[in-house]
MMTF fields as JSON, N, C-alpha, C and O atoms, coordinates in Angstrom:
{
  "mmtfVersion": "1.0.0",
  "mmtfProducer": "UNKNOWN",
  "numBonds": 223,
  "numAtoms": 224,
  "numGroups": 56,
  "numChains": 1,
  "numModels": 1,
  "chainsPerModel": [1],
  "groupsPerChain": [56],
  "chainIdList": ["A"],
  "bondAtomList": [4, 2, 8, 6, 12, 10, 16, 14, 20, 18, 24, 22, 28, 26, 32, 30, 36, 34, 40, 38, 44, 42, 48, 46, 52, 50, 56, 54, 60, 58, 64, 62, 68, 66, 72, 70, 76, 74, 80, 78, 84, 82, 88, 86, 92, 90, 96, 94, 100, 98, 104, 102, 108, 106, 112, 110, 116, 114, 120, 118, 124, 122, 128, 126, 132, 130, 136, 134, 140, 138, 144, 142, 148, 146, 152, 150, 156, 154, 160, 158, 164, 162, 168, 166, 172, 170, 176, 174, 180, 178, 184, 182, 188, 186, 192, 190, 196, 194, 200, 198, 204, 202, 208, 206, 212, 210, 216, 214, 220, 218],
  "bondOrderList": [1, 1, 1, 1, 1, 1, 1, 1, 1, 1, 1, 1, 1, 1, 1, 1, 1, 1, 1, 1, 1, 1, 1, 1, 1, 1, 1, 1, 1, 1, 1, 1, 1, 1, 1, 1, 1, 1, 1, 1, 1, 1, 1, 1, 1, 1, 1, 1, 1, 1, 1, 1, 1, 1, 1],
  "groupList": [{"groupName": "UNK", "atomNameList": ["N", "CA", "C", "O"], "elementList": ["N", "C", "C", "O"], "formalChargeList": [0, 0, 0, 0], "bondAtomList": [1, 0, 2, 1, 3, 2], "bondOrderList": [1, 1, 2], "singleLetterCode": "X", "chemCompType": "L-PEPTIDE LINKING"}],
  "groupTypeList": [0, 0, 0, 0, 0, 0, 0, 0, 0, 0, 0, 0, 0, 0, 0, 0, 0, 0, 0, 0, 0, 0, 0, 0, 0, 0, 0, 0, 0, 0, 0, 0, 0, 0, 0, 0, 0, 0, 0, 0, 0, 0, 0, 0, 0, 0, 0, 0, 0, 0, 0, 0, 0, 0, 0, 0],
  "groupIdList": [1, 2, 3, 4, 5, 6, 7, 8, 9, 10, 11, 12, 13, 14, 15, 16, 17, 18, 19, 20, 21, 22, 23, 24, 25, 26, 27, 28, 29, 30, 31, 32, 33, 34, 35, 36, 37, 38, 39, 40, 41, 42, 43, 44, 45, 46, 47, 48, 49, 50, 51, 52, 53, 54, 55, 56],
  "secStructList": [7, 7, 2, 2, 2, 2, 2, 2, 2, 2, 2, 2, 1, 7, 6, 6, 6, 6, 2, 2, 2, 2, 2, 2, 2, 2, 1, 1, 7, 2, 2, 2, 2, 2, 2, 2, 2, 2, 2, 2, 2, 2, 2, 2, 2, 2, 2, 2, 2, 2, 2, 2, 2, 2, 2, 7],
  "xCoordList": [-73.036, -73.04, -72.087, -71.99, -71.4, -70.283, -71.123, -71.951, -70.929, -70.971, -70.574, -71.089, -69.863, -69.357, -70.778, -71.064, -71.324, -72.201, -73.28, -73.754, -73.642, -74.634, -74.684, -75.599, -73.581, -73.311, -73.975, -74.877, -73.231, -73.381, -75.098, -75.9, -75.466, -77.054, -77.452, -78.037, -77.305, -77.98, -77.876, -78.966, -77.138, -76.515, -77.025, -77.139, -77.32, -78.464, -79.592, -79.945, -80.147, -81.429, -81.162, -80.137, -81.807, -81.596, -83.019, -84.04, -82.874, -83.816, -85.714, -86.113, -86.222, -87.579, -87.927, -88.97, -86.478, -86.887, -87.409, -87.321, -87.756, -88.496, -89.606, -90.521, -89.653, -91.024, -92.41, -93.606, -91.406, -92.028, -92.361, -93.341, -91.601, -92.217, -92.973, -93.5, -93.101, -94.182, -95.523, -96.663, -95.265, -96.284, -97.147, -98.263, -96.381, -96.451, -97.381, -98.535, -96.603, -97.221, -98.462, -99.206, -98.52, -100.46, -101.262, -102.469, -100.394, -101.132, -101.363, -101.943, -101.013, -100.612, -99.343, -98.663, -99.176, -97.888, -97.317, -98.057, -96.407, -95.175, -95.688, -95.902, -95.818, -95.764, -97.426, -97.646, -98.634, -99.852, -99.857, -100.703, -98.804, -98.982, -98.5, -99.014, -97.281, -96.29, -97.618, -97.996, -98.089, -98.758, -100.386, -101.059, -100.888, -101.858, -101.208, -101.804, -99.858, -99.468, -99.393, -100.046, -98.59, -98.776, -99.957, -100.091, -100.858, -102.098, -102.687, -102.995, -102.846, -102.684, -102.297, -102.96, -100.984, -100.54, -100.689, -100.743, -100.764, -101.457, -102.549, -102.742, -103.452, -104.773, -104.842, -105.616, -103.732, -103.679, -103.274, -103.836, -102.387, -101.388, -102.436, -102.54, -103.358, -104.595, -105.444, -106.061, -106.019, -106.783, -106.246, -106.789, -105.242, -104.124, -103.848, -103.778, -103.719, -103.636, -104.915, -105.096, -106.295, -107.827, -107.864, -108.805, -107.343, -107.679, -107.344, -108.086, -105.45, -104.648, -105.129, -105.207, -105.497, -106.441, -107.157, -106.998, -108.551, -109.69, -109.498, -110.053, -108.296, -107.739, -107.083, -107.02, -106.227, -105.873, -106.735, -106.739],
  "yCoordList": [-41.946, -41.188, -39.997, -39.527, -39.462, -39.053, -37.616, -37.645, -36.313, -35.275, -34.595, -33.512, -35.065, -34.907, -35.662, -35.134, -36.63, -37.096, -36.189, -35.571, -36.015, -35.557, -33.952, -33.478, -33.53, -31.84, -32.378, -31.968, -33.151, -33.224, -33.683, -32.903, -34.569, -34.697, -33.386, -33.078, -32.783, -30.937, -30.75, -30.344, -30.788, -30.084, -30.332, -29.648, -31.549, -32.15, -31.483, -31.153, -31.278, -30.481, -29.499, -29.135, -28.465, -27.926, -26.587, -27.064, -25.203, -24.796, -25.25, -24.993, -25.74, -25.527, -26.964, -27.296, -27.953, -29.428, -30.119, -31.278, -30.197, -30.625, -30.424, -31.237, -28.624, -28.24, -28.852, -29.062, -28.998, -29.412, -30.864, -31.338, -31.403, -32.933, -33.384, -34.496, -32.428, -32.658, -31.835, -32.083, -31.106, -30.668, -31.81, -32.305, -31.934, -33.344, -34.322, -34.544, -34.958, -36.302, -35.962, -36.834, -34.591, -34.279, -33.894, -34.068, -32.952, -32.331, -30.612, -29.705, -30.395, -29.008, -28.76, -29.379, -27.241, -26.615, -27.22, -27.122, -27.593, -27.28, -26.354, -26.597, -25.029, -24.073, -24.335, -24.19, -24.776, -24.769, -26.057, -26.353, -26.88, -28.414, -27.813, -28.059, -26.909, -26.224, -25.429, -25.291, -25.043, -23.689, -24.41, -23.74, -25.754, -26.522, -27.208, -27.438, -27.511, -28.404, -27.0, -27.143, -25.591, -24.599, -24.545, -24.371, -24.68, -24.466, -25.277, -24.752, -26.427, -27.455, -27.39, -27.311, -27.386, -27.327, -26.117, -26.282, -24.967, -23.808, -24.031, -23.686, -24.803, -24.781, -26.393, -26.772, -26.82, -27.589, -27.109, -27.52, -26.312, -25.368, -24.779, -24.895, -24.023, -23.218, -23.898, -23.228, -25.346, -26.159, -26.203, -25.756, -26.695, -27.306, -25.986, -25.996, -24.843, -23.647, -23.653, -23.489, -23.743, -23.411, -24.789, -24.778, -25.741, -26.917, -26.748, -26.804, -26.366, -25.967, -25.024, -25.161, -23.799, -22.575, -23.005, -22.646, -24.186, -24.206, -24.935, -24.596, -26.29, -26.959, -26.352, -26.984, -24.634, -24.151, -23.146, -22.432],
  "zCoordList": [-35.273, -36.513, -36.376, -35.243, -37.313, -37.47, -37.751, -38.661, -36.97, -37.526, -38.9, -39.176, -39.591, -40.863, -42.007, -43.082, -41.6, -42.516, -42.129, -43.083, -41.326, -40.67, -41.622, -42.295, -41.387, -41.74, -43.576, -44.308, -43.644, -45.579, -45.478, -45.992, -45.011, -44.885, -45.02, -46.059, -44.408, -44.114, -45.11, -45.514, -45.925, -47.121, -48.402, -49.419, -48.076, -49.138, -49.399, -50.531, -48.46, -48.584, -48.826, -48.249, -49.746, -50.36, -49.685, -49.189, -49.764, -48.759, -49.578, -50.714, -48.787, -49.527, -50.121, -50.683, -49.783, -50.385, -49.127, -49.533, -48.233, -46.83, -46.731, -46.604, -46.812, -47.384, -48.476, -48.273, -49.807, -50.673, -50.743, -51.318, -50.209, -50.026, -49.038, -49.06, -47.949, -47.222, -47.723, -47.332, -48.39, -49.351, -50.158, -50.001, -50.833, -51.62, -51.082, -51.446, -50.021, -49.55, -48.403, -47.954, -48.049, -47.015, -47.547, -47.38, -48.717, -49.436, -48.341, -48.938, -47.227, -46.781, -46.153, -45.336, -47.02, -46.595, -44.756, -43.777, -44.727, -43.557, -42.359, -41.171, -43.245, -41.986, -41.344, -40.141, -42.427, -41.493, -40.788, -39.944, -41.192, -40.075, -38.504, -37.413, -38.845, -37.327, -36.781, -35.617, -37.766, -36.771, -36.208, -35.425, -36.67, -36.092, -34.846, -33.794, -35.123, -33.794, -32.683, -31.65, -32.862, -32.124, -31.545, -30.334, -32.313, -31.771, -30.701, -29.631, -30.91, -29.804, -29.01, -27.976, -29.037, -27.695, -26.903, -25.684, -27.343, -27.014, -26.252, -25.086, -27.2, -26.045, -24.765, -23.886, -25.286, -24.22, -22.918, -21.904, -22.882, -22.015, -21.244, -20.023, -22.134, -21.314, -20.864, -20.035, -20.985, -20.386, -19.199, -18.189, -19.238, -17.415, -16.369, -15.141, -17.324, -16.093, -16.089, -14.882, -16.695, -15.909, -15.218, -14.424, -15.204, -14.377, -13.312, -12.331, -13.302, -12.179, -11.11, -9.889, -12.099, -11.231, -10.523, -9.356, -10.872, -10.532, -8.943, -7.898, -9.222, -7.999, -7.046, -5.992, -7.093, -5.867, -5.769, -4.767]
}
């Protein structure tokens, strides 16, 4: 794929049209899907250092 299509792809979107269609189709905003996956992995992160801890 040719950086030139790619750039115009970008371009397509328009700011807030990514957003809104994932709006659309979960039915929740973008930023609370990012900030549930943050979260996760957040507390996954802290599970493995108390696991890690507990093993040395």
């Amino acid at each position: 794929m040719k950086p030139t299509i790619f750039r115009r792809d970008l371009h397509a979107y328009r700011t807030g049209t990514i957003g809104r269609a994932v709006e659309e189709r979960t039915g929740t905003p973008l930023a609370v899907g990012i900030f549930l996956v943050l979260a996760v992995v957040g507390l996954g992160l802290l599970f493995l250092g108390f696991v890690i801890g507990i093993a040395l």
